[in-house]
PASE-284133 format. One line per 2 residues: number of its first residue (from 0); their letters; for each residue y, x, z of C-alpha. Coordinates in nm, 2 decimals. Layout:
! PASE-284133
NUM> A> Y,X,Z  ...;
***
This chain:
! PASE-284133
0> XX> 0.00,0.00,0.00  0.32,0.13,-0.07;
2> XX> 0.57,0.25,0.18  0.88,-0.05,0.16;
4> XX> 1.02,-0.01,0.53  1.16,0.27,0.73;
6> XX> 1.51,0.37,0.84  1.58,0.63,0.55;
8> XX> 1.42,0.41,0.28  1.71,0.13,0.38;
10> XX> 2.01,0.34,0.44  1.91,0.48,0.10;
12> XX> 1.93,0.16,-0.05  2.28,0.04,0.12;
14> XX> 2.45,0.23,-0.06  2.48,0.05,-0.38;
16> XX> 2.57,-0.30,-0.26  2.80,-0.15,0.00;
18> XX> 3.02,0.02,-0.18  3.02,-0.29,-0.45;
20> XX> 3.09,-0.60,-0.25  3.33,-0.38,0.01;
22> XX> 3.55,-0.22,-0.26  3.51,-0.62,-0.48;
24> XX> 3.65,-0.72,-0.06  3.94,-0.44,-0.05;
26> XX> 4.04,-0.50,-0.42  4.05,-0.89,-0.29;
28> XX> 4.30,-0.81,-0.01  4.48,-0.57,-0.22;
30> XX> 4.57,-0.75,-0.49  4.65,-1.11,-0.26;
32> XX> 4.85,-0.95,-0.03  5.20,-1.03,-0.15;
34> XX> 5.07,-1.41,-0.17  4.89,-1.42,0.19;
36> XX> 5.26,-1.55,0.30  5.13,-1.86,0.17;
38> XX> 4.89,-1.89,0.37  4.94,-2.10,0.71;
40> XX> 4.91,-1.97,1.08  4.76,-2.30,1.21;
42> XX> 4.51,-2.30,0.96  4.38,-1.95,1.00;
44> XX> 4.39,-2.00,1.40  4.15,-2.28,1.40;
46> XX> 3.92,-2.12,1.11  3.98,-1.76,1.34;
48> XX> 3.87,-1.96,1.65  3.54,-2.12,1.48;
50> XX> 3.47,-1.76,1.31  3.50,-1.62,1.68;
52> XX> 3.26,-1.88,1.80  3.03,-1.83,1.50;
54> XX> 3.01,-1.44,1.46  3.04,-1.41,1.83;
56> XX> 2.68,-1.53,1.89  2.59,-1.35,1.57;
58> XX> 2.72,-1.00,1.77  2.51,-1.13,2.09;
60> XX> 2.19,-1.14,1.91  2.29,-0.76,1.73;
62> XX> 2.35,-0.66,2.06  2.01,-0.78,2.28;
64> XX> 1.83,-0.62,2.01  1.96,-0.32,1.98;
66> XX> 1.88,-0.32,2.38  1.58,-0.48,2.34;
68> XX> 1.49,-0.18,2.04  1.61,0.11,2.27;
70> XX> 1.55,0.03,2.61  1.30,-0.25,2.66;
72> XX> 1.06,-0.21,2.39  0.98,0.18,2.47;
74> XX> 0.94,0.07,2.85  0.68,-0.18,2.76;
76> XX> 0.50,0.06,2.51  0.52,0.32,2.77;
78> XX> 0.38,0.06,3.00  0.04,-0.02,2.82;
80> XX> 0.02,0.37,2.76  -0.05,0.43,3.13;
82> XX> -0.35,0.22,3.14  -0.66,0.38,3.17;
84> XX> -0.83,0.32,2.83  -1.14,0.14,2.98;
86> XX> -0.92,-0.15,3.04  -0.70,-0.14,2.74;
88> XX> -0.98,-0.35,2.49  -1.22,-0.64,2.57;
90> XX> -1.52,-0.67,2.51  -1.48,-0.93,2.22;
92> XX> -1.21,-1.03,2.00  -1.21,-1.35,1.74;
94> XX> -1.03,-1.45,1.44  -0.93,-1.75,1.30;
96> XX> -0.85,-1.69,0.90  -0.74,-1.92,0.64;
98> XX> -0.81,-1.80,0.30  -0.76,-2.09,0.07;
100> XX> -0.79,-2.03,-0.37  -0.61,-1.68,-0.30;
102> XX> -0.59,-1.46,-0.61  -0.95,-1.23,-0.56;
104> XX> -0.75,-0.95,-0.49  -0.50,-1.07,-0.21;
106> XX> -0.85,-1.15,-0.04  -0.99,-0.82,-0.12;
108> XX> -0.70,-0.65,0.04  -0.70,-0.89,0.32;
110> XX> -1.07,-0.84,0.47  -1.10,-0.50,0.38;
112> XX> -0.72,-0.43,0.65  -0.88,-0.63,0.88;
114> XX> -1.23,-0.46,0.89  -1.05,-0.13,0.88;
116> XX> -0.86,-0.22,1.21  -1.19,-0.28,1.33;
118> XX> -1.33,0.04,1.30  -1.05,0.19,1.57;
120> XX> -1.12,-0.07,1.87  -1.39,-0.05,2.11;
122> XX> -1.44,-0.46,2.05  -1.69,-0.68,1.88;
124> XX> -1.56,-0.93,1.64  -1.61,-1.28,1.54;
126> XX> -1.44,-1.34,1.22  -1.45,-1.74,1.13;
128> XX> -1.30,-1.76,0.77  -1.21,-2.11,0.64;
130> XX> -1.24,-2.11,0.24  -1.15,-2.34,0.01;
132> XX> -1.38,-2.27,-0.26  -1.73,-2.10,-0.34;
134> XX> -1.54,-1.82,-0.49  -1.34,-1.76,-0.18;
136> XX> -1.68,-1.76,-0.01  -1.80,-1.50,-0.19;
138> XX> -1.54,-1.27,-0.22  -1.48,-1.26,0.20;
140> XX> -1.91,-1.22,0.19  -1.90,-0.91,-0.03;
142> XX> -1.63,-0.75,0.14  -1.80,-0.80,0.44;
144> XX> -2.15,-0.66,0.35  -1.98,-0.36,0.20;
146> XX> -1.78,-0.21,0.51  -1.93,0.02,0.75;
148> XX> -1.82,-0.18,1.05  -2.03,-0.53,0.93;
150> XX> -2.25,-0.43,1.20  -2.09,-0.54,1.50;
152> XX> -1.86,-0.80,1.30  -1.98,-1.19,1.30;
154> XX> -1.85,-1.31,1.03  -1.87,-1.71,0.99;
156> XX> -1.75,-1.94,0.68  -1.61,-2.26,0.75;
158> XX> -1.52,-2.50,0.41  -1.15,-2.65,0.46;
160> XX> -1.19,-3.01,0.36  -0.91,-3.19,0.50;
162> XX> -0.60,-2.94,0.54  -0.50,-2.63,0.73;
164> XX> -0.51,-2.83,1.08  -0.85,-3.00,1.06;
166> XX> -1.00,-2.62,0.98  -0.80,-2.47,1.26;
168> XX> -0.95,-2.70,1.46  -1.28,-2.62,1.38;
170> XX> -1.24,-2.26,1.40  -1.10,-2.29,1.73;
172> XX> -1.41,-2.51,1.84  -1.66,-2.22,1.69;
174> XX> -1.48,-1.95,1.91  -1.48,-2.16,2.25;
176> XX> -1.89,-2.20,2.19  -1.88,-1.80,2.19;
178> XX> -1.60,-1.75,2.46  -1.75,-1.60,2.75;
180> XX> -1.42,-1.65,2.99  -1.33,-1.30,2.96;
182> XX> -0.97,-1.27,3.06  -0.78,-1.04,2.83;
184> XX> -0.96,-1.12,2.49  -0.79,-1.23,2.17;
186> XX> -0.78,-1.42,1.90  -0.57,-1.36,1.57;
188> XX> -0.43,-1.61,1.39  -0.34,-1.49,1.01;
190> XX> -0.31,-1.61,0.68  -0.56,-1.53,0.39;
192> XX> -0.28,-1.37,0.25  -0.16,-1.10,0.52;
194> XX> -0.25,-0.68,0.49  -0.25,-0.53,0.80;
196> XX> -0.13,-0.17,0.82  -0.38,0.05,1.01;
198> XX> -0.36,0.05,1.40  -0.26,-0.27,1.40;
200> XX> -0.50,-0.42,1.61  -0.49,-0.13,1.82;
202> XX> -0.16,-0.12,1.92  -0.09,-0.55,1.97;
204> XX> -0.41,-0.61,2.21  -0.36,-0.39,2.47;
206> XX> -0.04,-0.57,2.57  -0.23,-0.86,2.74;
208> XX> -0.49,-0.66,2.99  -0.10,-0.47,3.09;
210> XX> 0.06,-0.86,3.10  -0.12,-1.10,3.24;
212> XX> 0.15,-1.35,3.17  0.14,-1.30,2.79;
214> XX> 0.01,-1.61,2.60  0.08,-1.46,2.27;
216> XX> 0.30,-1.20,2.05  0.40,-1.15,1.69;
218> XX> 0.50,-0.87,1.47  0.74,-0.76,1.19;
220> XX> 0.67,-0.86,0.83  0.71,-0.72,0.52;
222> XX> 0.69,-0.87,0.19  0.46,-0.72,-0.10;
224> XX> 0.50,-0.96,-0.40  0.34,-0.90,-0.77;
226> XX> 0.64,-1.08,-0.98  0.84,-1.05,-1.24;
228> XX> 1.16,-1.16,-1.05  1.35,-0.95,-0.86;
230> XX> 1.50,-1.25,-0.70  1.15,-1.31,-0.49;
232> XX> 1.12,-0.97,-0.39  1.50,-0.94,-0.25;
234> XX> 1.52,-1.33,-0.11  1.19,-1.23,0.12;
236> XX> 1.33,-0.90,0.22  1.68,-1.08,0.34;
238> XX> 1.47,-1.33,0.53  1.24,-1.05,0.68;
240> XX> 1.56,-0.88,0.78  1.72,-1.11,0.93;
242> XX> 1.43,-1.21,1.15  1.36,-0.86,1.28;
244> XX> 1.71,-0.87,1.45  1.65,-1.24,1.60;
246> XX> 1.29,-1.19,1.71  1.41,-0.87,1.89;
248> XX> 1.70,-1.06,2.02  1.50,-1.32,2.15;
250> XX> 1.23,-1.12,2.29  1.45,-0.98,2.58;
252> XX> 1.38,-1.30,2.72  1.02,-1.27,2.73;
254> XX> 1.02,-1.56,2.43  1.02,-1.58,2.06;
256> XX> 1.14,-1.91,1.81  0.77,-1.90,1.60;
258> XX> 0.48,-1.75,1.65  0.41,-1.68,1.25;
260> XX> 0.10,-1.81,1.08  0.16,-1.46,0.85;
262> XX> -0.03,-1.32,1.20  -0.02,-1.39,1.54;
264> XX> -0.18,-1.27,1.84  -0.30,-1.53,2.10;
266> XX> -0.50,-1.49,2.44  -0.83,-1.64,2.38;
268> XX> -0.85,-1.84,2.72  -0.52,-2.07,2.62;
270> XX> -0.68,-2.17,2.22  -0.99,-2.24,2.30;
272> XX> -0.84,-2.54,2.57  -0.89,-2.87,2.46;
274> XX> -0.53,-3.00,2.49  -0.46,-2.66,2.26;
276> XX> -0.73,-2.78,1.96  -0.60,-3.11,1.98;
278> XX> -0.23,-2.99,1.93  -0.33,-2.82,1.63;
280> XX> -0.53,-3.07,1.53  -0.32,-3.36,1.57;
282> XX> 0.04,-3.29,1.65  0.25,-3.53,1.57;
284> XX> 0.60,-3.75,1.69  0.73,-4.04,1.72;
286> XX> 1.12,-4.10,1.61  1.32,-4.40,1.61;
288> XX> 1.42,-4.33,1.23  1.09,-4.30,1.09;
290> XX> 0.82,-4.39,1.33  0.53,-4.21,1.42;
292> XX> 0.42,-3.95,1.19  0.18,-3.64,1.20;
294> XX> 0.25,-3.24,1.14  0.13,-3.19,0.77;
296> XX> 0.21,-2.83,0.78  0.35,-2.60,1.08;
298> XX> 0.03,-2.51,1.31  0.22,-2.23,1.42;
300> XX> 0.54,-2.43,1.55  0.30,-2.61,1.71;
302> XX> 0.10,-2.31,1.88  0.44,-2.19,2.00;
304> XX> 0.57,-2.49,2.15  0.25,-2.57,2.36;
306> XX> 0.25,-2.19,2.51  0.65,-2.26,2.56;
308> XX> 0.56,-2.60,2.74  0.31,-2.39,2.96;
310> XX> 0.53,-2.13,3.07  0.33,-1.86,2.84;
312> XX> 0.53,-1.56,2.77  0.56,-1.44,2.43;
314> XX> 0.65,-1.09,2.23  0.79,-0.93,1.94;
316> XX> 0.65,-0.61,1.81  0.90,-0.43,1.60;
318> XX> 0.72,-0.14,1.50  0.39,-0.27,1.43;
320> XX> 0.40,-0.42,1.02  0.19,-0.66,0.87;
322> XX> 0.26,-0.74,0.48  0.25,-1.07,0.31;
324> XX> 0.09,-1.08,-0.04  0.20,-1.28,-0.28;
326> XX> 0.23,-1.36,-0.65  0.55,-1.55,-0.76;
328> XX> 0.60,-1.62,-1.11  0.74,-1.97,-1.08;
330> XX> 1.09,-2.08,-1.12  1.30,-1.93,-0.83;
332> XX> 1.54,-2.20,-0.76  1.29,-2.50,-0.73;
334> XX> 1.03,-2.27,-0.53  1.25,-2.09,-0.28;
336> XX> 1.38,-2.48,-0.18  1.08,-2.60,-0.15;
338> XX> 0.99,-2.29,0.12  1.29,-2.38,0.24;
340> XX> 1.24,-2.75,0.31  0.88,-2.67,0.46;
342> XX> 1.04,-2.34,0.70  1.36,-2.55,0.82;
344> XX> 1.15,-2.87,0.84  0.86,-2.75,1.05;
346> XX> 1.15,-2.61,1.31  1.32,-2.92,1.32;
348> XX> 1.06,-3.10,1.40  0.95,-2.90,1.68;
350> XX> 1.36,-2.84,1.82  1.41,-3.20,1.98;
352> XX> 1.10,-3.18,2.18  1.17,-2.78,2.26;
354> XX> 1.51,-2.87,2.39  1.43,-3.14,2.59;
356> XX> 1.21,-2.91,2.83  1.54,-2.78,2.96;
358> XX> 1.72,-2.45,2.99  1.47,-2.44,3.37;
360> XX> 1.17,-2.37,3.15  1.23,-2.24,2.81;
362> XX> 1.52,-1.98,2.97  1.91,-2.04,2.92;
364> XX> 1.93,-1.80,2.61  1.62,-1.95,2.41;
366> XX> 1.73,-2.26,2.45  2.10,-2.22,2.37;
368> XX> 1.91,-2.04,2.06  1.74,-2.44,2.05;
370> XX> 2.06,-2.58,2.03  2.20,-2.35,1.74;
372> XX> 1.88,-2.44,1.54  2.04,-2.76,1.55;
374> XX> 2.43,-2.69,1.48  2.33,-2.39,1.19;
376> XX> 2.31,-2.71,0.96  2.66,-2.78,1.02;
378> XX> 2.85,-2.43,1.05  2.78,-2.27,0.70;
380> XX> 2.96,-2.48,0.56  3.22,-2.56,0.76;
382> XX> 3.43,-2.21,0.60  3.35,-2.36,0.26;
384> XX> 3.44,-2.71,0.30  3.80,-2.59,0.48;
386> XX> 3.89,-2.39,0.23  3.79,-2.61,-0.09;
388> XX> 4.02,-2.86,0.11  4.29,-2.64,0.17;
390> XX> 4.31,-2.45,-0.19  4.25,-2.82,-0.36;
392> XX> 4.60,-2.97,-0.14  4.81,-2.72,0.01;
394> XX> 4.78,-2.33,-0.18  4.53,-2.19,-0.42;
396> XX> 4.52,-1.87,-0.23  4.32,-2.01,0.02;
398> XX> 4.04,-1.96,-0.20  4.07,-1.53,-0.29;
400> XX> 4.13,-1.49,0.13  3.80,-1.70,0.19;
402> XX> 3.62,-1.49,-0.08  3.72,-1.14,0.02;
404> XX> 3.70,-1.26,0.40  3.35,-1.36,0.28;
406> XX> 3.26,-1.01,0.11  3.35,-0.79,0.38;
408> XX> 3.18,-1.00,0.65  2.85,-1.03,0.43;
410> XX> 2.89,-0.61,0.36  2.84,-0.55,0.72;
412> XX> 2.58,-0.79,0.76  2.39,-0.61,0.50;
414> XX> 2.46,-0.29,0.63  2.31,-0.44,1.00;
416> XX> 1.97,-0.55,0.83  1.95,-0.20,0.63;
418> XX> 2.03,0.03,0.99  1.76,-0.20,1.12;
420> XX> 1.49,-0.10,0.85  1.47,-0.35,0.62;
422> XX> 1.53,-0.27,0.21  1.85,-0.41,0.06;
424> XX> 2.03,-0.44,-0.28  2.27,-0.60,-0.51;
426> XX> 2.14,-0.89,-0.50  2.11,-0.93,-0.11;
428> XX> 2.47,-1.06,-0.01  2.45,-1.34,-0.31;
430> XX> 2.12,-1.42,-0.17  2.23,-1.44,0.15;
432> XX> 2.52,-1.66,0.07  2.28,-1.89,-0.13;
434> XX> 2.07,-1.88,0.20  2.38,-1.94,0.38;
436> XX> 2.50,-2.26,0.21  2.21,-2.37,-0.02;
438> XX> 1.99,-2.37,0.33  2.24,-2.56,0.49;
440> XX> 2.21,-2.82,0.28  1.87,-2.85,0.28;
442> XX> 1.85,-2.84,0.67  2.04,-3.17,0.68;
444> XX> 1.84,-3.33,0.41  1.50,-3.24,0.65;
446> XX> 1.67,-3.32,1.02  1.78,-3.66,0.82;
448> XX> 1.44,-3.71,0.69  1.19,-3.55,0.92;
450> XX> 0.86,-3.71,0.83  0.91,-3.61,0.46;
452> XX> 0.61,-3.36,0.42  0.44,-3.25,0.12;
454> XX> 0.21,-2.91,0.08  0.05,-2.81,-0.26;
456> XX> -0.10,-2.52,-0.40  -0.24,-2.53,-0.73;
458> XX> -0.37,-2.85,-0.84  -0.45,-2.93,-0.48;
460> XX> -0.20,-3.12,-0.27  -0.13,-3.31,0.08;
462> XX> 0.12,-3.55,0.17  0.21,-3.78,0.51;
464> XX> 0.35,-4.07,0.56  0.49,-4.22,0.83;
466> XX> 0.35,-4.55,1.01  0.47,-4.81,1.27;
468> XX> 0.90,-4.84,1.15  0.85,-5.21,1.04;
470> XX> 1.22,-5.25,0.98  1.30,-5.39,0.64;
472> XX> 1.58,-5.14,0.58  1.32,-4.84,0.71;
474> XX> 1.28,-4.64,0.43  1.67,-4.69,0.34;
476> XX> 1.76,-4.59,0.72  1.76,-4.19,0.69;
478> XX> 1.98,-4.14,0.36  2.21,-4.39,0.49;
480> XX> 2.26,-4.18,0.82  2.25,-3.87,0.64;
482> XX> 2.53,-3.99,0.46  2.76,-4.10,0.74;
484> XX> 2.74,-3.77,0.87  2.80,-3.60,0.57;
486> XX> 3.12,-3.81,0.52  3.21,-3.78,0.90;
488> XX> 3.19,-3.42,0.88  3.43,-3.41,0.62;
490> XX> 3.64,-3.60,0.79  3.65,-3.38,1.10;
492> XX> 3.74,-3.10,0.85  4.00,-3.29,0.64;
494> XX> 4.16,-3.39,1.00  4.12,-3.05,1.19;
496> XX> 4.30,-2.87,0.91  4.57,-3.14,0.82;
498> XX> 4.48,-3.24,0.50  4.45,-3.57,0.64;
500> XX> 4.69,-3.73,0.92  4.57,-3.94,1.15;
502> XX> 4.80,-4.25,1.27  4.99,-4.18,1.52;
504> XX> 4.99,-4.35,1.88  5.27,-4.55,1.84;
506> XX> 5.21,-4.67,1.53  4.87,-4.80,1.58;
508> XX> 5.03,-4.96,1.94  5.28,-5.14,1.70;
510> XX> 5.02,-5.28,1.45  4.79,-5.39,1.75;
512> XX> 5.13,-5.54,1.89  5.21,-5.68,1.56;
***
C-alpha cells in the first residue's frame, strides 16, 4: 500500500493551494481596499460577533487536540507500555466482517491485512464474515486457507439476507455462543472494504486490559480509492482531515461522536449483551413528524450511542491508520450527496436522543459538541445568505470582502489539516466550501425528513418506511416545516442586518389602537 499520510508528505503538499487561495485572498483585499468605506460598521460587527462565536469553537477543538496529540495521547501510550506483556493480549479475540459484492480485490487486500495482524498477537481468532454472494464466499475461503496463521483462526461465513443489521446481529449471536467471559477480549467491527496497516491489532487491544472502563475505540482513516476523479480522492482526504482534529478534540473527554463501521474496536463482554444485539438489530425512533420508523443504515451510530448511554468510555487513536478501499467512477456530484445524506442522516437521528441524556452523562463538552451537530445546519450559511442580502440591497462590495474574508479563513484551515498529517491540494478549499454549504443544505433536508432512508449497492437496494403517522397531511408535514424554517431563517438574517425593518412599537400600538 502506498504511503498517503505523514507530516512531510502534507506540508509538501500545502504549498500549492496555500500560496494560490492566500495570494487570490491578499490580491482581494488589495484591490477592494479603496471601496471597503462602503462597507457598514453595524454590519461587520454583527457578522464579526457570529464569526467570533463560529471560529471560536473551531480554535477550541484545534486547541484540545493539539493537547490531546502532545500530552495525553503519549501518556496513555506510555501507560499500556508498562504492562507486563502477559497481560497486554487475551486469550481470544473475534471479528465481526461485512463483505458484501466487494470488487475480488478489495477483499483480497482485506483478509490478507487482517490475517497479517494476526500473525503478531499472542490471540486466537474467530473471524465471522457475512457475504453476500458465493463469490464473496469464496474469495474470503481461499484467502483463508492460503495464510500461515489459518491454524489458530476460526473462520465462519454467514450469508447476509436481510441487510447489514440483521447480519450483525447474527454475527454477534455466533460470538456470544464462543464467549468464555473473559474480561479484556475484543471484537472488531470493520467493513469488507478496510486495509489495516501492520500492527494494528497490536497496538489498539492492549488499551482495554490498561482501561477497564473502555467500552470501545477507533482510529484514523485514510482513503485509497481506484478512480478516475481527482475529486473523490481530495473530497475523502478533506473529510479524513477534518475528522482527525475533532476525534482528537473529542477524545480528551474520554468520548468520541461515532465509532466508524470503517473499523472499530469494542470490548467483547458489552456486544455480545442482549440489549446490545437487539440495538443493532432493531434500532429504531419514534418522532412526532414521521412516526415510528427503524435505522436502515447506521449500526455504528447506534453502537456508539448504547456504550454513551452506559457510561462506556471511548478512544481515538491517532497514530494507528486503517485505509478505506474504494472504487469510484460514478458521477461526483450525485454520489458525494447521497454519502452525504446517509453520514449527516445517520447522526441526526442518533443527536435528539444523545442530547437528551444530559450534559451529567455524556460530559459538558461532548454534548455542547451534540448541540453543534444540530446548529452546523444553520451557521454555513448564515455568512452567505448575509452577504447575498447585503450586496443585492445596500453595496456590491459586500460580495469581494466576503470572498477574500472567505479565502484567507479556508487557507488556514487547510494549512491546520496538512500540519495535522492529512494530504491537501488545489482542490481542497473548493471542496471544503462545497462541503461547507452544499452539506448544509443537505443536513436540513435530512433533520426535516429523518425517516427518509435508502441504501443501494449495485443492483441490490433497501428502503424504510415509516409507520403509525395516520394524519392525512403526514407525508406533506416535513417539507412544509422545512420550509417555514428556511423562510424564518431568512427572515432573522434580512432583519439582523437591516435589510428589512421591522415595525416599530408605536406604530403597531397605534394600529392595535386604531
Amino acid at each position: 500500500m502506498t504511503r498517503c499520510f505523514g507530516r512531510c508528505e502534507a506540508l509538501h503538499s500545502l504549498v500549492p493551494p496555500l500560496v494560490t487561495y492566500g495570494s487570490m485572498s491578499l490580491l482581494v483585499f488589495y484591490s477592494m481596499w479603496p471601496y471597503f468605506y462602503y462597507v457598514k460598521g453595524e454590519h461587520l460587527v454583527l457578522l464579526g460577533v457570529f464569526s467570533l462565536w463560529r471560529y471560536g469553537w473551531l480554535a477550541v477543538n484545534y486547541i484540545r487536540a493539539l493537547i490531546y496529540a502532545g500530552c495525553r495521547y503519549p501518556r496513555l501510550k506510555r501507560m499500556v507500555r508498562e504492562l507486563p506483556e502477559e497481560r497486554k493480549y487475551p486469550s481470544h479475540v473475534f471479528f465481526v466482517i461485512l463483505v458484501y459484492r466487494e470488487e475480488p480485490w478489495i477483499t483480497i487486500e482485506t483478509m490478507q491485512s487482517v490475517l497479517s495482524n494476526l500473525v503478531d498477537i499472542p490471540c486466537r481468532a474467530t473471524l465471522v464474515v457475512s457475504t453476500g454472494c458465493d463469490e464473496d464466499d469464496r474469495m474470503v475461503t481461499a484467502v483463508h486457507e492460503a495464510h500461515p496463521v489459518r491454524e489458530k483462526v476460526e473462520l465462519v461465513l454467514q450469508r447476509q439476507r436481510h441487510g447489514k443489521r440483521i447480519a450483525m446481529g447474527h454475527a454477534l449471536r455466533a460470538i456470544a455462543r464462543r464467549y468464555e467471559d473473559e474480561p479484556d477480549s475484543v471484537t472488531v467491527f470493520m467493513d469488507g472494504d478496510s486495509w489495516l496497516e501492520p500492527f494494528v491489532l497490536r497496538r489498539c487491544i492492549p488499551f482495554f486490559a490498561r482501561f477497564p472502563r473502555l467500552g470501545a475505540l477507533t482510529t484514523n482513516e485514510i482513503a485509497h480509492l481506484r478512480t478516475g476523479s481527482p475529486w473523490y480522492k481530495h473530497w475523502f482526504n478533506l473529510k479524513f482531515g477534518q475528522r482527525h482534529v475533532q476525534f482528537q478534540s473529542h477524545a480528551l473527554s474520554w468520548k468520541v461522536l461515532t465509532l466508524t463501521g470503517r473499523f472499530s474496536v469494542f470490548r467483547t463482554s458489552i456486544v455480545v449483551e442482549e440489549p446490545f444485539i437487539r440495538r443493532i438489530e432493531a434500532d429504531h425512533i419514534l418522532h412526532w413528524r414521521h412516526g415510528k420508523f427503524r435505522f436502515l443504515m447506521g449500526d455504528d451510530k447506534s453502537s456508539w450511542f448504547h456504550l454513551l448511554e452506559q457510561g462506556w468510555d471511548m478512544l481515538y487513536l491517532p497514530d494507528v491508520i486503517v485505509h478505506s478501499l474504494e472504487s469510484r467512477d460514478a458521477d461526483f456530484l450525485s454520489v458525494s450527496i447521497s454519502l452525504m445524506r446517509r453520514w449527516y442522516g445517520n447522526t441526526l437521528r442518533n443527536n435528539p436522543r444523545a442530547l437528551a441524556l444530559g450534559p451529567h452523562r455524556t460530559g459538558y463538552f461532548i454534548w455542547y459538541a451534540l448541540l453543534e451537530q444540530r446548529i452546523s445546519m444553520w451557521t454555513p450559511l448564515v455568512g452567505l445568505v448575509a452577504t447575498t442580502l447585503l450586496s443585492l440591497t445596500r453595496s456590491f462590495v459586500y460580495l469581494p470582502f466576503y470572498i477574500g474574508w472567505v479565502l484567507a479563513v479556508r487557507s488556514l484551515q487547510t494549512s491546520a489539516i496538512a500540519v495535522w498529517g492529512h494530504p491537501v491540494s488545489q482542490l481542497t478549499v473548493p471542496l471544503m466550501l462545497y462541503s461547507q454549504w452544499v452539506g448544509a443544505l443537505v443536513k436540513i433536508h435530512a433533520w426535516y425528513h429523518l425517516s427518509d432512508q435508502c441504501w443501494s449497492k449495485g443492483s441490490c437496494s433497501q428502503e424504510v418506511q415509516a409507520v403509525g403517522l395516520e394524519c392525512r397531511l403526514a407525508k406533506w408535514l416535513p417539507s412544509w416545516c422545512m420550509t417555514v424554517a428556511c423562510l424564518a431563517f431568512l427572515f432573522a438574517i434580512a432583519v439582523a442586518q437591516g435589510v428589512l425593518t421591522l415595525p416599530s412599537p408605536l406604530f403597531l400600538h397605534a394600529l392595535v389602537g386604531a
